[in-house]
TIGU-781903 format. One record per residue: residue in three letters; x negated, y, z of N, C-alpha, C in turn. Coordinates in steps of 0.02 Angstrom, whole numbers, padded with zeros to 5 digits, always signed. Atoms other than C-alpha are relative to their C-alpha. Example, Ala and Ser with C-alpha at 12.3 -4.5 7.8 and 13.67 -1.06 7.14 Angstrom:
ALA-00045-00059+00000-00615-00225+00390-00045+00060+00000SER+00042-00059-00003-00684-00053+00357+00039+00055+00037
//
This chain:
UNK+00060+00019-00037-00316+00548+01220-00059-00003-00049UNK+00071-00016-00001-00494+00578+01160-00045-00071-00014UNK+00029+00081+00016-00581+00407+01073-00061+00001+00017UNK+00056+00012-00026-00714+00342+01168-00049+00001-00047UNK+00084-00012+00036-00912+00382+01077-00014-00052+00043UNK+00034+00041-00027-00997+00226+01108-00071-00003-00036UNK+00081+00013+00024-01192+00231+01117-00014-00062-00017UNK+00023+00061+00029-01208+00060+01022-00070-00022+00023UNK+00085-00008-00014-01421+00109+01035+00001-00027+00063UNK+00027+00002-00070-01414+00119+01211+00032-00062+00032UNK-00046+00076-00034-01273-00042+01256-00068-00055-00038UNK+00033+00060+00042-01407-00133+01119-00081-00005+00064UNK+00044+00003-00054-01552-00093+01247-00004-00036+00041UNK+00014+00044-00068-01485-00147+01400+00029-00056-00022UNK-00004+00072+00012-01425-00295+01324-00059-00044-00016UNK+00057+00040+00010-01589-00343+01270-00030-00018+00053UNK+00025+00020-00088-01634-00326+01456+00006-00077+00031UNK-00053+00035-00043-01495-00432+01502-00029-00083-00027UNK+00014+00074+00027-01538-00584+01391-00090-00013-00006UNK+00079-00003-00006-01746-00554+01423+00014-00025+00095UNK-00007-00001-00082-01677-00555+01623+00004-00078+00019UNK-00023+00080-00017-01633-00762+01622-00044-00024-00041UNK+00054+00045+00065-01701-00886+01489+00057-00039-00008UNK-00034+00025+00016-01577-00920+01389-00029-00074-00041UNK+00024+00041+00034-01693-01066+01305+00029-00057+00057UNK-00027+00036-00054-01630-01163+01484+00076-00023-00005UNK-00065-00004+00006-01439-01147+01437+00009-00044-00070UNK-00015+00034+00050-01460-01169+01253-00032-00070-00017UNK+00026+00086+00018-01570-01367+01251+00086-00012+00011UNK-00062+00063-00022-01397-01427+01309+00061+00008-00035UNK-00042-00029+00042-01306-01337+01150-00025-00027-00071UNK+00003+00003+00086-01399-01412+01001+00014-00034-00037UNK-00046+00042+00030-01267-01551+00971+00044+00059-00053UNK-00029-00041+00039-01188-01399+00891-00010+00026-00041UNK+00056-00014+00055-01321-01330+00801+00021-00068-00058UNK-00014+00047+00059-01324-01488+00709+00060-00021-00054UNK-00057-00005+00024-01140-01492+00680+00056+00058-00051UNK-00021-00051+00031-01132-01317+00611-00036+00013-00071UNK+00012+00008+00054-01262-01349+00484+00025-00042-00047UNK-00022+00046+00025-01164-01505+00439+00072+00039-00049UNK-00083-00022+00048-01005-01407+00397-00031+00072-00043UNK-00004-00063+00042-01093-01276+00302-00014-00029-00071UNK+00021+00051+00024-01142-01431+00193-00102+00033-00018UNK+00062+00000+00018-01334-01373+00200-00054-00024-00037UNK+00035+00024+00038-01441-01402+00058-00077+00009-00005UNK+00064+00006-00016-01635-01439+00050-00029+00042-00064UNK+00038-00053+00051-01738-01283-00030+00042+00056+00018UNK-00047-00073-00013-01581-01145+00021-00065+00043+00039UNK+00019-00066-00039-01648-00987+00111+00039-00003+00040UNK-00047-00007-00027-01572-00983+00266-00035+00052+00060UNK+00005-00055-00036-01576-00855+00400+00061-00018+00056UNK-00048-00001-00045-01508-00881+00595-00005+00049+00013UNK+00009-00065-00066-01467-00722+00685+00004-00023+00057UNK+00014+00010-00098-01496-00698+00876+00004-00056-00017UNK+00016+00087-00022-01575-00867+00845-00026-00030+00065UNK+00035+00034-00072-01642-00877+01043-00067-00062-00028UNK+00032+00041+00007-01743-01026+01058+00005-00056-00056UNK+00019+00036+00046-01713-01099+00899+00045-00053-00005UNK-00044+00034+00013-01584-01203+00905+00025-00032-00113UNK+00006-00008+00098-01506-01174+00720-00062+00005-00058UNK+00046-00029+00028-01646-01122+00654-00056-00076-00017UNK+00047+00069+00018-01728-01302+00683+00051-00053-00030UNK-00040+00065+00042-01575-01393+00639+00000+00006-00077UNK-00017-00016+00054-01575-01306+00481-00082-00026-00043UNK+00062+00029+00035-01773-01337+00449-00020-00066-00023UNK+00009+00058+00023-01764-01506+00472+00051-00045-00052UNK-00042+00025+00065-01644-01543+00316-00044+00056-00048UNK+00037-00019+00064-01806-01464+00209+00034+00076+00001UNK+00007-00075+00025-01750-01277+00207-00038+00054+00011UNK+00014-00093-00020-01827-01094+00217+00027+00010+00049UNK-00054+00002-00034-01780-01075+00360-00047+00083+00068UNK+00043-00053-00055-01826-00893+00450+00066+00009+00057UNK-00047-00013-00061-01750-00845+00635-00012+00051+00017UNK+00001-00056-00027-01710-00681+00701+00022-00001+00073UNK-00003-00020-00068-01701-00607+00873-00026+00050+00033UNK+00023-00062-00005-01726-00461+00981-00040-00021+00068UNK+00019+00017-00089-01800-00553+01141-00066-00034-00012UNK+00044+00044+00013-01971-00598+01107-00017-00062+00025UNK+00019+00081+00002-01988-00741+01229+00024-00053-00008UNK-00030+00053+00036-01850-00829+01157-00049-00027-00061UNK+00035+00012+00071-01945-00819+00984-00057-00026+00015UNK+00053+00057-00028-02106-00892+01062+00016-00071-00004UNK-00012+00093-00038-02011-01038+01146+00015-00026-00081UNK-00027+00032+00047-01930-01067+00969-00055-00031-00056UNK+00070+00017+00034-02117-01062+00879-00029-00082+00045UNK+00039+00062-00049-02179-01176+01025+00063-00068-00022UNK-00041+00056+00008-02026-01292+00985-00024-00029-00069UNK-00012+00030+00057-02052-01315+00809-00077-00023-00026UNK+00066+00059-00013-02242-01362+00839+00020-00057+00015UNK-00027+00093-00043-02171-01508+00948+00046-00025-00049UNK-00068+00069+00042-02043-01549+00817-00022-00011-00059UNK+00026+00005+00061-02157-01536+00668+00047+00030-00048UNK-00055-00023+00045-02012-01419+00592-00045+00072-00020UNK+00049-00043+00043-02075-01258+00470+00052+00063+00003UNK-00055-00074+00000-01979-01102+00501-00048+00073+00041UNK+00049-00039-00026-02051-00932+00525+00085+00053+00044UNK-00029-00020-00045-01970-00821+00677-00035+00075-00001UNK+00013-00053-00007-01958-00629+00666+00038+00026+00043UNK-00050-00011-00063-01902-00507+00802+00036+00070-00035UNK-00057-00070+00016-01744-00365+00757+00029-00033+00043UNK-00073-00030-00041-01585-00318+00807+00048-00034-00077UNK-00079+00012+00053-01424-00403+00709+00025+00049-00036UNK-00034-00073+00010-01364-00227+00691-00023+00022-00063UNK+00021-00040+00041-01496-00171+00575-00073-00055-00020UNK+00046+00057+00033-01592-00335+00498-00059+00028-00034UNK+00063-00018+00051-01763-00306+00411-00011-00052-00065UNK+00005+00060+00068-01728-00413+00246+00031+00041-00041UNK-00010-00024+00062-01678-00365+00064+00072-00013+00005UNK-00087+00003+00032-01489-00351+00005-00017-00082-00047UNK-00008+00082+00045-01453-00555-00041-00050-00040+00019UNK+00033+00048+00018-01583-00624+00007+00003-00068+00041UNK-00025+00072-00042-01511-00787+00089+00041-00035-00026UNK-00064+00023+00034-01426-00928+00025+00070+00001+00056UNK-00023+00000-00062-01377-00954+00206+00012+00021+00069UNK+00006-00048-00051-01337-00845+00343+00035-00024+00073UNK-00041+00020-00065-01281-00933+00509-00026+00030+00057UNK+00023-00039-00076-01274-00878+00708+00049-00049+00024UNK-00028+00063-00051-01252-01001+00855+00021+00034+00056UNK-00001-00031-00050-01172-00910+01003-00034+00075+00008UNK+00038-00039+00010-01270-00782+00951+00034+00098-00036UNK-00003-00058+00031-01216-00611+00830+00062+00008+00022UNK-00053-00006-00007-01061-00628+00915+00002+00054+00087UNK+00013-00063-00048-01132-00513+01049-00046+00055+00001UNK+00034-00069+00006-01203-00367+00972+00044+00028+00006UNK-00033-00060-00023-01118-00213+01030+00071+00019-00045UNK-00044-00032+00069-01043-00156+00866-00012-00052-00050UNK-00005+00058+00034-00962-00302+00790+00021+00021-00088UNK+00010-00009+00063-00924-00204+00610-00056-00004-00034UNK+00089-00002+00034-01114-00164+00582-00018-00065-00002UNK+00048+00053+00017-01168-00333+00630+00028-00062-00062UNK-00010+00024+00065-01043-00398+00499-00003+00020-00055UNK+00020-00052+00072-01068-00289+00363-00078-00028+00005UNK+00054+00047-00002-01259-00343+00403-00014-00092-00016UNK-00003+00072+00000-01226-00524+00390+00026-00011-00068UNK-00033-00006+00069-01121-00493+00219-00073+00022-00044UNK+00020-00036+00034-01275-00383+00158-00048-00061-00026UNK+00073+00042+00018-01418-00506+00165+00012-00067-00039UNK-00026+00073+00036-01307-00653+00100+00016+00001-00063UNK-00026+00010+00111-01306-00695-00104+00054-00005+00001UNK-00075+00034+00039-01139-00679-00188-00006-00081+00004UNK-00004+00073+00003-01074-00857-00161-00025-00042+00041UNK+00014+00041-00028-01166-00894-00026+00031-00008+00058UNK-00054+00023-00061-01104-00947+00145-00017+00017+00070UNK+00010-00008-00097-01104-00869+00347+00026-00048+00027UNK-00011+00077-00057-01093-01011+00466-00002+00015+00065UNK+00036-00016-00085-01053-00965+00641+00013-00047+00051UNK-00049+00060-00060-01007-01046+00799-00010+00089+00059UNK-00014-00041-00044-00919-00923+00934+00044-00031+00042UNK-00057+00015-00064-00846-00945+01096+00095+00020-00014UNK-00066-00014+00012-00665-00926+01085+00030+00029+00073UNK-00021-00031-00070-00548-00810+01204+00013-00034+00056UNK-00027+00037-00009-00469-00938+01270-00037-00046+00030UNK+00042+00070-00014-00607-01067+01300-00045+00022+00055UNK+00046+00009-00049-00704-01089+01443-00040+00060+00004UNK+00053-00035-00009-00825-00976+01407+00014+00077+00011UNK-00036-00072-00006-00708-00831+01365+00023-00007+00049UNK-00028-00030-00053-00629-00846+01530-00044+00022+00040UNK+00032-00011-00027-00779-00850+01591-00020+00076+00006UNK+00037-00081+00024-00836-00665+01509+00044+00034+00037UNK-00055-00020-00009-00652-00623+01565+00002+00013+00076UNK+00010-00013-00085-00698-00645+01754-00048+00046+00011UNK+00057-00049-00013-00854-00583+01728+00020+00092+00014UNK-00011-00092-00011-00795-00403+01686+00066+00015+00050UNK-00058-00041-00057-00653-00397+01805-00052+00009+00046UNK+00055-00018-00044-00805-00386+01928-00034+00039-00010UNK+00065-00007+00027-00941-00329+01831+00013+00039-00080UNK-00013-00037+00076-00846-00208+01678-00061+00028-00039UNK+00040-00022+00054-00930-00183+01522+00013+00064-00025UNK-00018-00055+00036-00962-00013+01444+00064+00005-00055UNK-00049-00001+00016-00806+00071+01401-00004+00001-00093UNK-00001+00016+00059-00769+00048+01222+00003-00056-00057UNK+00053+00060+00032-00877-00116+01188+00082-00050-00015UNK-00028+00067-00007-00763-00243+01108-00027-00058+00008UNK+00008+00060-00056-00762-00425+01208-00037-00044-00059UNK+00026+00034+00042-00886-00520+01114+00050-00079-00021UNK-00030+00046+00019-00768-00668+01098+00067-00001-00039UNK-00046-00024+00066-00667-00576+00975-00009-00045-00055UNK+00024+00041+00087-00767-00678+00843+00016-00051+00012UNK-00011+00064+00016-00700-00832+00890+00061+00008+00008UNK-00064-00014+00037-00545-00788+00830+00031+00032-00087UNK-00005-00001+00071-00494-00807+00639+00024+00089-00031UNK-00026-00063+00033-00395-00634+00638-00057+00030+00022UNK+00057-00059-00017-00556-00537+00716-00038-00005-00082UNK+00051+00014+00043-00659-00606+00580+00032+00026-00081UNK-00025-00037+00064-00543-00576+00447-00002+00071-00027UNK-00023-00066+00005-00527-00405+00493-00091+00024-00036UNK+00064-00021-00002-00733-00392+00501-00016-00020-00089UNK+00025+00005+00094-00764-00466+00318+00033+00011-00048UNK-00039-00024+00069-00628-00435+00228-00005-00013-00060UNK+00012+00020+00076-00655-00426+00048-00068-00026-00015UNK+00059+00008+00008-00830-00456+00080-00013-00083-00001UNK+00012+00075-00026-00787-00651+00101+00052-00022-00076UNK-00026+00028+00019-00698-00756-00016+00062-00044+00014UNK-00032+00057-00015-00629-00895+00072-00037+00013+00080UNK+00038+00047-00065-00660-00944+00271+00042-00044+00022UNK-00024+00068-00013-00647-01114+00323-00022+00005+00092UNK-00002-00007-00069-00621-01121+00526+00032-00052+00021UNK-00013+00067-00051-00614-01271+00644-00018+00009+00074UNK+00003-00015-00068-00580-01254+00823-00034-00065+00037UNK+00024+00035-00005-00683-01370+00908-00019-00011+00091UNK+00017-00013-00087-00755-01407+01109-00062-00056+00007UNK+00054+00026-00035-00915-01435+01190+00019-00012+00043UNK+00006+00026-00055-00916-01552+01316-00057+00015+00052UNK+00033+00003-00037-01011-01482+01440-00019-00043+00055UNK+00018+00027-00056-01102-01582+01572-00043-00012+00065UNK+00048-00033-00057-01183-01527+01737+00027-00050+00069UNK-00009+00055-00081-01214-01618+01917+00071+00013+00053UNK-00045-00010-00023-01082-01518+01992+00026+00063-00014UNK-00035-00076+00009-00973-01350+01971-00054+00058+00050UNK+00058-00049-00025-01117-01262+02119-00045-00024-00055UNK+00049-00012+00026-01257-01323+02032-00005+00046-00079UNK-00010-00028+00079-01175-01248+01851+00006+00078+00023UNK+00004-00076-00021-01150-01084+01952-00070+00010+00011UNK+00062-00015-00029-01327-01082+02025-00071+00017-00095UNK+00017+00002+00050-01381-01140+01853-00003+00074-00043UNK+00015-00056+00050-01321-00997+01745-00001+00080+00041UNK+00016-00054-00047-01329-00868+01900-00086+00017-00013UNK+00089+00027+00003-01534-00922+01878-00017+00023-00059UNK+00018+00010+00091-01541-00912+01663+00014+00013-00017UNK-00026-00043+00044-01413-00832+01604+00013+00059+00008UNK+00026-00060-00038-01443-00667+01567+00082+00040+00022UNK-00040-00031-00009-01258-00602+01564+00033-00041+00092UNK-00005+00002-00084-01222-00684+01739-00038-00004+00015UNK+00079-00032-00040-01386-00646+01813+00028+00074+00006UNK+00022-00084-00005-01382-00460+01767+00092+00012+00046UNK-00068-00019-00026-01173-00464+01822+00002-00006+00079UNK-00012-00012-00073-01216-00521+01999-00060+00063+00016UNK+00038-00060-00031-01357-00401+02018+00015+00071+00003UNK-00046-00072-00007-01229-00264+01993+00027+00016+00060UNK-00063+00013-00045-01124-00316+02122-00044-00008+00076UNK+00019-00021-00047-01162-00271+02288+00005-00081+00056UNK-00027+00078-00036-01153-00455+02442+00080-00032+00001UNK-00048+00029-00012-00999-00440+02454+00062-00003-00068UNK-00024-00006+00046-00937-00419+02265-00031-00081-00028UNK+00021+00056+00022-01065-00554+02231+00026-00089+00017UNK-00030+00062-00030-00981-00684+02355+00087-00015-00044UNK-00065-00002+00028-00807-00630+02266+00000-00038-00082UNK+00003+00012+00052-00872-00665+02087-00003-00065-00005UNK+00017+00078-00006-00946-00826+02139+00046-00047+00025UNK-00058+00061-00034-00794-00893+02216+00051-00017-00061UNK-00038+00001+00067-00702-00843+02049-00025-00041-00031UNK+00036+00037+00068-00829-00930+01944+00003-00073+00032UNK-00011+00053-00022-00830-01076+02072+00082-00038-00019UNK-00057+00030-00008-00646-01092+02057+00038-00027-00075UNK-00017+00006+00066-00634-01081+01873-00032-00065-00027UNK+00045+00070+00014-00766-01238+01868+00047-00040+00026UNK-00048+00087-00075-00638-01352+01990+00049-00009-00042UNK-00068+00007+00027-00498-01309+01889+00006-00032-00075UNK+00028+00049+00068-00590-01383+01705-00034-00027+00024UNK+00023+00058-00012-00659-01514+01774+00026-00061-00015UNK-00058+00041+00020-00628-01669+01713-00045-00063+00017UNK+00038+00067-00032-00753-01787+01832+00017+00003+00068UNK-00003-00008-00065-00684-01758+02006-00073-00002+00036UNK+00042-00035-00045-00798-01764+02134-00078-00051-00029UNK+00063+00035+00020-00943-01887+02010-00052+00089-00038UNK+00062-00036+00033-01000-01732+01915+00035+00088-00009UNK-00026-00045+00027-00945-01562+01830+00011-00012-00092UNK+00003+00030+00069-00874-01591+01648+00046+00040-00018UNK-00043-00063+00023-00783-01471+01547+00003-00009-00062UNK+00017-00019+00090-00733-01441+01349+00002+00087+00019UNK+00027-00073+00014-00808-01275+01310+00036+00020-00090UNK-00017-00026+00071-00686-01216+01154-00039+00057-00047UNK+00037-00050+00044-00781-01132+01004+00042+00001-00057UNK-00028+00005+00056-00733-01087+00834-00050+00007-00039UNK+00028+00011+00030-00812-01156+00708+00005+00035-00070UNK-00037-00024+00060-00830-01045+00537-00039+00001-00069UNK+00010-00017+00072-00887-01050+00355+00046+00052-00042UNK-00032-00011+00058-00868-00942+00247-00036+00055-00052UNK+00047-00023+00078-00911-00876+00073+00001+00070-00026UNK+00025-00054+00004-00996-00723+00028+00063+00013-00082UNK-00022-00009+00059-00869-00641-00129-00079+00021-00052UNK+00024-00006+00075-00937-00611-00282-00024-00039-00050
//
């Protein structure tokens, strides 16, 4: 059989669509207990260079400023990068916000002490390039810090429903590869030293399992753009899936919607 050619260019396009289509700045306020917790385990020091990819609205990027660092944010969605400027007025935090692609960064070979991504580089198209990218810009010795959904966790089942409805271009591996220790190993290889990985869970907490459907049906761009694929009566099918998958992690009966959202937490050190 004949190995699928995958247009990376053109999946990187409409993905930019996809996450310009919602506002993910709506999803991620209620994620930056993690942010904080990922700069904590990278042990972040005041004066580093640090660099988030697909930083969205700034999350990392401010947790990281306000412990005194350099702290620039990347992204390919400009009105994320706005909201994240407009945030760090209101927070009196100092970080400057440029717009690329993960894939193909606009910075020098090394120049970061610190290279982290929150939910983020773990869904560019072509997950070798964007680690080989993430290796390039980082000093010998210094340290990638990510946080990724895991297969397994909430979120991955979630992606997991998604495309039984709503399949992703053939080829694309499942962005929640990276929150799994052997993906990552495979991706850095010699290019790492050491990685330190802690499995971990967001407690999500929303009014009810509809309003968390309506919610990220509304903002997020990968279920936004997945029901607008789907024709009334694909859309009623998805939504009953995604409804049913909320009832079944729940862990407030009928007071709220409450869930652990498993991630994997990772450091680890640039060789050389």
């Amino acid at each position: 059989m004949a190995e699928t050619t995958v247009d990376y260019q053109a999946i990187t396009a409409a993905q930019q669509k996809v996450w310009s289509a919602g506002d993910f700045a709506r999803v991620a306020l209620r994620l930056q207990i993690v942010s904080e917790t990922l700069v904590e385990a990278a042990d972040i020091i005041p004066g580093e260079r640090v660099l988030d990819v697909a930083c969205g609205s700034g999350n990392t990027a401010i947790a990281a400023a306000r412990r005194f660092t350099r702290v620039t944010g990347l992204d390919y969605v400009p009105e994320l990068l706005e909201h994240a400027r407009e945030r760090c007025r209101a927070e009196l935090a100092e970080a400057e916000f440029v717009e690329g692609d993960a894939q193909a960064m606009p910075f020098e070979d090394a120049s970061f002490d610190l290279v982290t991504s929150t939910y983020g580089v773990m869904f560019a198209p072509d997950h070798q390039r964007s680690a080989d990218e993430l290796l390039r810009v980082c000093r010998p010795g210094g340290r990638i810090a990510l946080v990724n959904w895991t297969p397994e966790g909430y979120i991955g089942e979630m992606f997991s429903i998604i495309s039984r409805h709503a399949p992703p271009p053939a080829g694309v591996q499942p962005p929640p590869l990276w929150g799994t220790e052997e993906h990552l190993g495979k991706l850095f290889g010699d290019g790492v030293s050491e990685i330190k990985a802690a499995r971990r869970d967001y407690m999500a907490r929303y009014p009810s399992a509809q309003f968390l459907l309506d919610y990220f049906r509304d903002w997020y761009g990968p279920t936004k753009m997945a029901f607008a694929r789907l024709d009334e009566a694909g859309q009623a099918a998805l939504a009953e899936d995604l409804m049913d998958q909320a009832r079944r992690h729940n862990m407030a009966g009928d007071a709220a919607q409450i869930a652990p959202w498993n991630y994997l937490e990772v450091v680890a050190t640039r060789a050389g």
